[in-house]
KOLDRENTOR-509189 format. One record per residue (C-alpha): x, y, z. Coordinates in pm, 1 decimal, padded with zeros to 6 digits. Example, Ala and Ser with C-alpha at 12.3 -4.5 7.8 and 13.67 -1.06 7.14 Angstrom:
<site xx="01230.0" yy="-00450.0" zz="00780.0"/>
<site xx="01367.0" yy="-00106.0" zz="00714.0"/>
END
This chain:
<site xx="13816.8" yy="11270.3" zz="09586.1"/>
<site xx="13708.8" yy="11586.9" zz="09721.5"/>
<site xx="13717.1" yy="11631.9" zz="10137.5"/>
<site xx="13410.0" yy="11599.0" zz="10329.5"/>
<site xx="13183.7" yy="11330.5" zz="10412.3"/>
<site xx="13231.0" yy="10964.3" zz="10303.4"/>
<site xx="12927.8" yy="10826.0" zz="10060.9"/>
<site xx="12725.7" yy="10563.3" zz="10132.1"/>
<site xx="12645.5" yy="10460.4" zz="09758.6"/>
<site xx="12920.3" yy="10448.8" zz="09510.4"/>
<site xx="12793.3" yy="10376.1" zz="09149.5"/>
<site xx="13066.8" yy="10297.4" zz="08907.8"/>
<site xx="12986.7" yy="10344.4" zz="08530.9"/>
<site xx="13133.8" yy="10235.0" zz="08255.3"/>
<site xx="13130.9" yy="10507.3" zz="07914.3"/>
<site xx="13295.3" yy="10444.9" zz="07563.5"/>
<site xx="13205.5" yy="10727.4" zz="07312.8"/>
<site xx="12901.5" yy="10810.6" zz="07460.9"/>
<site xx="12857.5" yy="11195.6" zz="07430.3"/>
<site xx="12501.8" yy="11191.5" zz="07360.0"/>
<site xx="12419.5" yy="10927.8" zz="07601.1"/>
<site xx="12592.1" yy="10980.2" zz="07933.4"/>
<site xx="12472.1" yy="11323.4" zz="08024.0"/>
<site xx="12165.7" yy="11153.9" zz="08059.1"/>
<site xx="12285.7" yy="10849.5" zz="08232.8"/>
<site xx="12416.1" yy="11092.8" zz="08507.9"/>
<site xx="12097.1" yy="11337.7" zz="08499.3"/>
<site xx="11891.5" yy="11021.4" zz="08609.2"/>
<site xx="12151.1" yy="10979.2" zz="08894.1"/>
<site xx="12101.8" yy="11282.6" zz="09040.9"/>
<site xx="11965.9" yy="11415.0" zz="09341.3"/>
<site xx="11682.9" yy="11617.8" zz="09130.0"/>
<site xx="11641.9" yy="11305.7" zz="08911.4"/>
<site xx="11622.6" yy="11048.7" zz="09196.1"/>
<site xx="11302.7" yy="11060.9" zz="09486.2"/>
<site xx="11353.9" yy="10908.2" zz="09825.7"/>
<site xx="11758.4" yy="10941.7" zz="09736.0"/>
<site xx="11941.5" yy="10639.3" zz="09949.8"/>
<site xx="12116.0" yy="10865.7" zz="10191.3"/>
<site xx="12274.2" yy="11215.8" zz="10228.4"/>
<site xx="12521.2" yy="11216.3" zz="09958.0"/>
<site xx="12659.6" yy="10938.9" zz="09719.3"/>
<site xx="12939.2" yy="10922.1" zz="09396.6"/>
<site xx="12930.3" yy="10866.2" zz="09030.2"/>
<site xx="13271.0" yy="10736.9" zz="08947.9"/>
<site xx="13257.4" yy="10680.1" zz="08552.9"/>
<site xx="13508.2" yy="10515.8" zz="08359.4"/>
<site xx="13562.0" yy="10653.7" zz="07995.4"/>
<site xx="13760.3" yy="10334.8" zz="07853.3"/>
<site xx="13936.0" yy="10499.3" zz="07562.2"/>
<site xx="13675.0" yy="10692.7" zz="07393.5"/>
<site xx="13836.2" yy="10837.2" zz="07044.3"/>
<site xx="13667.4" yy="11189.2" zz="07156.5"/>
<site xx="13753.3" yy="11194.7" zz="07562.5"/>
<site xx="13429.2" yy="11246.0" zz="07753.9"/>
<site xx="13371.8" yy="11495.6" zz="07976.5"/>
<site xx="13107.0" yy="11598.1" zz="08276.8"/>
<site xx="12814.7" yy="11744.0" zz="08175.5"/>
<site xx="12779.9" yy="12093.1" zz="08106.6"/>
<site xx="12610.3" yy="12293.5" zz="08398.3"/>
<site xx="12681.5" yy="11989.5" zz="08665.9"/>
<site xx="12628.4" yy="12113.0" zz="09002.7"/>
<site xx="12506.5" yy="11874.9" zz="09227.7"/>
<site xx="12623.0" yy="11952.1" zz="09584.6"/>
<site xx="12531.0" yy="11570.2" zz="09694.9"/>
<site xx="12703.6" yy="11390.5" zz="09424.5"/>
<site xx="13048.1" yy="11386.9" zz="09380.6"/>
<site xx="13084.4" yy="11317.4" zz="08997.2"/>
<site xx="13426.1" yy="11179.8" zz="08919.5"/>
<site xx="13505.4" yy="11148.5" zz="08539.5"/>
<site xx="13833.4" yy="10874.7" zz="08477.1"/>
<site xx="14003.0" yy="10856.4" zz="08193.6"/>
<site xx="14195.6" yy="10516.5" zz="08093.5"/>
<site xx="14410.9" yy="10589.0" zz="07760.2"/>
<site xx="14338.5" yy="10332.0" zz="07517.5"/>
<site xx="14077.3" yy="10104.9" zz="07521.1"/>
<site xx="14113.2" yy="09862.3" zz="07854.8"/>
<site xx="13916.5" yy="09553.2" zz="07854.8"/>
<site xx="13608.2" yy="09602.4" zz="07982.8"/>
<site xx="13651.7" yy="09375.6" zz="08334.3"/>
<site xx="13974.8" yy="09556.8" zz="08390.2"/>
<site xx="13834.8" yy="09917.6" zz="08344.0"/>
<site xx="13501.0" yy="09791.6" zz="08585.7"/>
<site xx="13769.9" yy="09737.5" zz="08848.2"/>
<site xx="13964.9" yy="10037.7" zz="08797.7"/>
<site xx="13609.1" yy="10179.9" zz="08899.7"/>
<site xx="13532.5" yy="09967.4" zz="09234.2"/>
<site xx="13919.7" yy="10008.9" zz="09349.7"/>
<site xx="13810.3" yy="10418.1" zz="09370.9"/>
<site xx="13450.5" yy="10325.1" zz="09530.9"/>
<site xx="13411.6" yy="10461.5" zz="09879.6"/>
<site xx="13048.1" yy="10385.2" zz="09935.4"/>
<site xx="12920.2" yy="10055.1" zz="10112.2"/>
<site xx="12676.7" yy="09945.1" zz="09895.8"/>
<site xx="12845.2" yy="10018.4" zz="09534.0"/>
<site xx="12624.2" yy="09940.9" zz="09262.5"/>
<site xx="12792.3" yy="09873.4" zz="08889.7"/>
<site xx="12683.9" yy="10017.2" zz="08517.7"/>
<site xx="12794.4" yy="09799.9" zz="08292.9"/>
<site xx="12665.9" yy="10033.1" zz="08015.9"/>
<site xx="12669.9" yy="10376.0" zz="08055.4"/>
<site xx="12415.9" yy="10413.8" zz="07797.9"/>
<site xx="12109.8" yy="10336.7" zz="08004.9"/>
<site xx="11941.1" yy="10608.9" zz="08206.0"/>
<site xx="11771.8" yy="10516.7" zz="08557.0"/>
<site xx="11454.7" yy="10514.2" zz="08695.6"/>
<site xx="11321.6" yy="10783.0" zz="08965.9"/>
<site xx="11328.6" yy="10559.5" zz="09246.1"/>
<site xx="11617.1" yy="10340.1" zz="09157.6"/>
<site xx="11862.3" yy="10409.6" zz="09418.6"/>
<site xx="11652.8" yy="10458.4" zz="09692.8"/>
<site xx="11488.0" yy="10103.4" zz="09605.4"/>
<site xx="11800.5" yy="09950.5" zz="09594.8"/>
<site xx="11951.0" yy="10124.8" zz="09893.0"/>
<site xx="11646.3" yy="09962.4" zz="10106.5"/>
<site xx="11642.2" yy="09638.4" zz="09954.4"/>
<site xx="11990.9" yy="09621.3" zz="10068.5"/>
<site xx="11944.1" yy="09669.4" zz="10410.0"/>
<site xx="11718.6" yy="09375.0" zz="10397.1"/>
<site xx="12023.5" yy="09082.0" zz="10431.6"/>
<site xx="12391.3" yy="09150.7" zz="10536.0"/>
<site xx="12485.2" yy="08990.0" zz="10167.4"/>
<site xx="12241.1" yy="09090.7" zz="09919.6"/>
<site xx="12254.1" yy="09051.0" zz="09540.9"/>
<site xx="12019.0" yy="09345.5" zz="09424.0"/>
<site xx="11935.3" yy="09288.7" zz="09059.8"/>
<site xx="11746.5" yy="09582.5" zz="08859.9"/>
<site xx="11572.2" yy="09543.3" zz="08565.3"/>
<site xx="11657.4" yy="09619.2" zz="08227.0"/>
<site xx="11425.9" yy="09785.9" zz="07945.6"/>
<site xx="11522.6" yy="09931.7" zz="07594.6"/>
<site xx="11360.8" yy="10276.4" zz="07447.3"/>
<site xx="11178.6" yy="10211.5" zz="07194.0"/>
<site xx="10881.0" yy="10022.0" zz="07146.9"/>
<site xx="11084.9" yy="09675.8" zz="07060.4"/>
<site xx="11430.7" yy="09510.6" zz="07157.7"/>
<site xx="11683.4" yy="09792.2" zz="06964.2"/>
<site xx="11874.1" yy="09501.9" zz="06784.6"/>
<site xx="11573.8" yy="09452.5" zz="06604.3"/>
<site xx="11398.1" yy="09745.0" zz="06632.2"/>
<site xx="11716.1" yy="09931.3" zz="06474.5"/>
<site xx="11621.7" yy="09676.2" zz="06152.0"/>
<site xx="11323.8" yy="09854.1" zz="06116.4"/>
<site xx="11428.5" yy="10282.2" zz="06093.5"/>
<site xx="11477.4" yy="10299.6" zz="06511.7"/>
<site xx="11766.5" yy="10532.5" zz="06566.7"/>
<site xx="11878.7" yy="10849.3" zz="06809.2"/>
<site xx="11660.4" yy="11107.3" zz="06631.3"/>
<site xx="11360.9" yy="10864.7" zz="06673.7"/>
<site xx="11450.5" yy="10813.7" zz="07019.2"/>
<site xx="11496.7" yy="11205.0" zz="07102.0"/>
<site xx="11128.4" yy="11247.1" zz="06977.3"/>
<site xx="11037.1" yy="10916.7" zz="07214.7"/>
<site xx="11145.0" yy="11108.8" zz="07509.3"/>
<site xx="11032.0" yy="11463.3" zz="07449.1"/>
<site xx="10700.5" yy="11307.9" zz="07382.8"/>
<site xx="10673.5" yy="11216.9" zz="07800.0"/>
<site xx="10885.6" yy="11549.1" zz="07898.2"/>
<site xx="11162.9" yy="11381.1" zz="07963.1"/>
<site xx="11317.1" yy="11432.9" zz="08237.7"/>
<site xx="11039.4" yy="11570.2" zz="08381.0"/>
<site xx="10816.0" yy="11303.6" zz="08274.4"/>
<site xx="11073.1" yy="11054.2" zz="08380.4"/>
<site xx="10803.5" yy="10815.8" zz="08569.6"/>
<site xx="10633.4" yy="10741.9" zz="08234.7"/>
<site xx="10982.2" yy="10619.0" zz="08087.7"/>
<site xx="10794.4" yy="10276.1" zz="08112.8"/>
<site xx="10557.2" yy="10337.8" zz="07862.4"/>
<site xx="10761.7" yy="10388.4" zz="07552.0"/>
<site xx="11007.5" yy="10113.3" zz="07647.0"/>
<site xx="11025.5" yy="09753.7" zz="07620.7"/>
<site xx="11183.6" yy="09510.0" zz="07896.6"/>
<site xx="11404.6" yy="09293.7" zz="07833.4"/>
<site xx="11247.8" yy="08982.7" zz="07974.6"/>
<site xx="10902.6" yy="08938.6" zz="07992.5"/>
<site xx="10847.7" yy="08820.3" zz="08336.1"/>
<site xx="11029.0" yy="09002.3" zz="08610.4"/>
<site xx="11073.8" yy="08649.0" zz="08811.8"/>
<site xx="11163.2" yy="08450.9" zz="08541.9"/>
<site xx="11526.8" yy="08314.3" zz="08499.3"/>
<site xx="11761.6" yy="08557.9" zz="08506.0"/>
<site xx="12119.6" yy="08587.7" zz="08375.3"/>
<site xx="12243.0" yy="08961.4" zz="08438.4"/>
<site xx="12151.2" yy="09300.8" zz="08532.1"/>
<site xx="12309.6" yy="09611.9" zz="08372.6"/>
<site xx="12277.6" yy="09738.4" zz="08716.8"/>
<site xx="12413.0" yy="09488.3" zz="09006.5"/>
<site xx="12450.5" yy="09636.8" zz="09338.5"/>
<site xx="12647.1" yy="09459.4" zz="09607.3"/>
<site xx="12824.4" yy="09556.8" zz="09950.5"/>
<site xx="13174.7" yy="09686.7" zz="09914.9"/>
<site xx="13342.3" yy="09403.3" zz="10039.5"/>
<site xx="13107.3" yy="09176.4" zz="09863.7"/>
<site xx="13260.2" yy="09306.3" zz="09553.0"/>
<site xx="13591.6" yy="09243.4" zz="09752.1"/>
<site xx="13532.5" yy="08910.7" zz="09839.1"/>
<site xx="13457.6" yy="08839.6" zz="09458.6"/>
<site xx="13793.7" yy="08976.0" zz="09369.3"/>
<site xx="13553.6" yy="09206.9" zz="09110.8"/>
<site xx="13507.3" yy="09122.3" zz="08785.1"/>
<site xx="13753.2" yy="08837.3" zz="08574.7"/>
<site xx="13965.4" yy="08988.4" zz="08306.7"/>
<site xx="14020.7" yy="08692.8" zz="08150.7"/>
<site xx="13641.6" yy="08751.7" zz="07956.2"/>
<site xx="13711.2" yy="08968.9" zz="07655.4"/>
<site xx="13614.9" yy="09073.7" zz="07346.0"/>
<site xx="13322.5" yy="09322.3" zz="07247.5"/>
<site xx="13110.9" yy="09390.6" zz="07537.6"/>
<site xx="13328.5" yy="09204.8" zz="07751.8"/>
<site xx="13194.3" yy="08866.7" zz="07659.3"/>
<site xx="13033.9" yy="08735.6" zz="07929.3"/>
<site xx="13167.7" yy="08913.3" zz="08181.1"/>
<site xx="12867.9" yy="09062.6" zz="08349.2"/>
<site xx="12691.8" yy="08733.9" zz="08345.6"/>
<site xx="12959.8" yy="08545.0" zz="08533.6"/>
<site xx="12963.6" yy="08818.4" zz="08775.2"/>
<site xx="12601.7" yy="08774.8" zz="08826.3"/>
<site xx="12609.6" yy="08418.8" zz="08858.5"/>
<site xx="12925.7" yy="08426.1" zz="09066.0"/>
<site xx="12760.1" yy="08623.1" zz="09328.1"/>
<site xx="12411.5" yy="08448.7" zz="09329.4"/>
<site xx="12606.8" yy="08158.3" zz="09425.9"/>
<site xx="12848.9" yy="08306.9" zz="09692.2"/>
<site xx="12796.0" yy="08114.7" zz="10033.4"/>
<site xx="12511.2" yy="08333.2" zz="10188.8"/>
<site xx="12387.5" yy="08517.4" zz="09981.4"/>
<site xx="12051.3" yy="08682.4" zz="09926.0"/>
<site xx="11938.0" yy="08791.1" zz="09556.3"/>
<site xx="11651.1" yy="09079.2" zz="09572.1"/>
<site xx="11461.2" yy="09160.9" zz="09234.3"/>
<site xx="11389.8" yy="09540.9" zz="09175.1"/>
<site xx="11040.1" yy="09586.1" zz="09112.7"/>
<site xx="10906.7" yy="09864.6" zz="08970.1"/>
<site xx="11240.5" yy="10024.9" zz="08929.7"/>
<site xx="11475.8" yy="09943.6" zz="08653.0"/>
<site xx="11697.6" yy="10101.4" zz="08401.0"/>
<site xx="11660.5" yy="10227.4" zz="08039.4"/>
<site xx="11927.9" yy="10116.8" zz="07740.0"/>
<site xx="11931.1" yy="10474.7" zz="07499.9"/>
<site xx="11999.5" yy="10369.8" zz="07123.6"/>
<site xx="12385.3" yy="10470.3" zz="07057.1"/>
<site xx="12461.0" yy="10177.6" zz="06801.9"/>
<site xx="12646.5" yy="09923.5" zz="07047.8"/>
<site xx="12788.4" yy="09621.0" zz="07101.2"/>
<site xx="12450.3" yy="09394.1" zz="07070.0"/>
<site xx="12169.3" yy="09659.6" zz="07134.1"/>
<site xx="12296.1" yy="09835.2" zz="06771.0"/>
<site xx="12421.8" yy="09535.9" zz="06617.0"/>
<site xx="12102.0" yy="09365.9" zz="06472.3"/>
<site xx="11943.5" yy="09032.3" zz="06558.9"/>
<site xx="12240.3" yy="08804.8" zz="06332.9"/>
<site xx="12471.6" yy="09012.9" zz="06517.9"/>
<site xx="12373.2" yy="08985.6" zz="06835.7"/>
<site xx="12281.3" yy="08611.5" zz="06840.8"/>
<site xx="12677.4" yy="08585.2" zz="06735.6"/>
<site xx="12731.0" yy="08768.5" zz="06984.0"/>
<site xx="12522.9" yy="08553.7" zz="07263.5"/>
<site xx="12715.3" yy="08252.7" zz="07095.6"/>
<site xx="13060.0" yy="08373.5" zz="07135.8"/>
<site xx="12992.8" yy="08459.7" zz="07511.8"/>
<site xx="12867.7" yy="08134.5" zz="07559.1"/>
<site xx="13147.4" yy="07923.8" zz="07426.9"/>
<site xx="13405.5" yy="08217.8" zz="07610.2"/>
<site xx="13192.5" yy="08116.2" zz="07932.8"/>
<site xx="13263.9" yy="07743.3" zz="07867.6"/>
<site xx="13626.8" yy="07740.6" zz="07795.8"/>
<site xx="13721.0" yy="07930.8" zz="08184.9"/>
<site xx="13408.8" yy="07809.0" zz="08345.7"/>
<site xx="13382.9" yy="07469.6" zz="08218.0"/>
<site xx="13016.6" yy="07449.2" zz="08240.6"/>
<site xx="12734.0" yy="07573.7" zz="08051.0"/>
<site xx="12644.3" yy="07962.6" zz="08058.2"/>
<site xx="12315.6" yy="07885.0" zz="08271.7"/>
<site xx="12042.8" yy="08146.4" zz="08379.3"/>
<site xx="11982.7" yy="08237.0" zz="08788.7"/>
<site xx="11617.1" yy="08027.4" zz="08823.7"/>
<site xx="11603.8" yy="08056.2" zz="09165.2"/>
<site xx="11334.3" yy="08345.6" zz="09221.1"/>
<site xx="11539.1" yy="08498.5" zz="09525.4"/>
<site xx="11336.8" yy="08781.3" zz="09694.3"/>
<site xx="11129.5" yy="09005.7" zz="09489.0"/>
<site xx="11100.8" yy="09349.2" zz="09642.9"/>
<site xx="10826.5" yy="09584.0" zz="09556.5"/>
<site xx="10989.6" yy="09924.2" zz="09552.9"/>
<site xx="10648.5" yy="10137.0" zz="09609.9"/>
<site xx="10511.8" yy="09931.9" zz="09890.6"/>
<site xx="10840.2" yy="09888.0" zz="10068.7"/>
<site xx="10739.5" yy="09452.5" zz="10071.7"/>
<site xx="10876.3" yy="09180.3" zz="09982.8"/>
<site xx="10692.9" yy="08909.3" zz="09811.0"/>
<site xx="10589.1" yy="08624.3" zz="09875.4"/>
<site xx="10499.1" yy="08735.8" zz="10238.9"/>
<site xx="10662.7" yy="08426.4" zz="10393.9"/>
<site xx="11031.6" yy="08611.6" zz="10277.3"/>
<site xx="10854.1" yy="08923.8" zz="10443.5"/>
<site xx="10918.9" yy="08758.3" zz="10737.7"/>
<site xx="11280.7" yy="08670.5" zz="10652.0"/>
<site xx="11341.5" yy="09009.8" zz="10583.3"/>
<site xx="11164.8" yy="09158.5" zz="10868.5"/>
<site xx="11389.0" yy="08937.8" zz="11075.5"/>
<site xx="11720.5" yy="09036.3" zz="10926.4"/>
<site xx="11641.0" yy="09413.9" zz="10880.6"/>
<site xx="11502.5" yy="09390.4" zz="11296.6"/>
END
């Protein structure tokens, strides 16, 4: 890393032969991109995990507030294992983890996040996750979805400038924002919450990393003490580049689901089980927390 001062965000990102994709991905991490950033200056560490065609930093990068760092593993590291390589260069206190490098952010993401976190001394912030497109991509790709469509999604709302309307040509995930939950593509934690977690297990493999991100999720929603906040009104946005499950069509990607499961089974020895407990749901353009009985909670912790 580069001298000067120490961030106080780290986001580590995960990249495998995403050329199109990334530049993005980092253009919505920016300190143009991002309003209300979370503090003076923060880091993009990303991972390239073997990519056939090495990636490299966007042309015409200059962002005096970001330090960009661009790490290259040769060959193709299991997913956990590259994740960690990530969080071992971190530097921020709150770190916050892509586990797809595919999926641009929000405007406010960071600065949401950032406040959310000052909320409880152990938070579990999860965002939440949408696809381009007007359907899921494993089934929308079915139907004729692909990049070029997507390109002509994005110009159509000016994208990047346009960036606060990425909601309306996108489709979440899940349905209700306090429903069960069993990841988030974007999981922000203290650093020594991550510590105390020993990151994530490198014994889930396979495409995708199995269930890797899920157990991570879970693992820290039940840590002794600790608080999970939902995003609202912030979340990130999963660009078509023919993936693991988002690219892999709905067969595919219920195989997919399956495998994790069973992987999740054999080293857990319990079921692969959503998060139900609703946790704190934090409205990013108010600044609340709802219901207004864990205002109070959090007015408490944050005074």
């Amino acid at each position: 890393m580069s001298g000067g001062p120490r961030p106080s965000v780290s986001l580590v990102i995960a990249a495998y032969a995403m050329q199109r994709e990334l530049p993005r991905t980092l253009r919505s991490l920016s300190t143009a991109y991002q309003r209300d950033p979370p503090a003076a200056r923060w880091e993009l560490i990303v991972i390239d995990n073997g990519s056939p065609e090495p990636l490299a930093e966007p042309k015409g990068w200059a962002d005096p507030a970001v330090t960009l760092r661009l790490v290259r593993l040769e060959g193709e590291a299991s997913l956990a294992a590259a994740l960690n390589h990530g969080l071992g260069l971190a530097q921020g206190e709150l770190v916050g983890v892509w586990i797809d490098g595919a999926r641009m952010a929000s405007p406010g993401l960071l600065g949401a996040c950032a406040r959310a976190a000052a909320l409880h001394p152990r938070p579990v912030i999860a965002t939440r996750n949408y696809h381009l497109g007007h359907g899921l991509q494993h089934s929308e790709g079915m139907r004729g979805y692909d990049q070029q469509a997507e390109d002509a999604l994005l110009a159509s709302i000016g994208w990047p400038d346009g960036a606060e309307r990425l909601v309306e040509i996108s489709t979440p995930e899940q349905a209700d924002p306090g429903g069960a939950l069993i990841e988030t593509n974007a999981l922000f934690m203290t650093r020594a919450l991550w510590g105390e977690l020993g990151g994530f297990d490198t014994r889930f493999a396979g495409p995708g990393g199995g269930a890797v991100n899920a157990d991570m999720f879970l693992r820290a929603c039940a840590a002794p003490g600790t608080q999970l906040i939902r995003i609202l009104g912030e979340g990130t946005f999963h660009q078509f580049h023919g993936g693991v499950t988002t690219g892999a069509g709905q067969e595919r990607a219920a195989w997919l689901l399956k495998m994790g499961s069973k992987q999740y089974f054999r080293l857990r020895g319990r079921p692969l089980r959503a998060v139900r407990d609703l946790g704190w749901l934090y409205d990013s353009r108010r600044g609340l927390v709802h219901p207004p009985a864990m205002q109070e909670a959090a007015d408490d912790r944050a005074g």
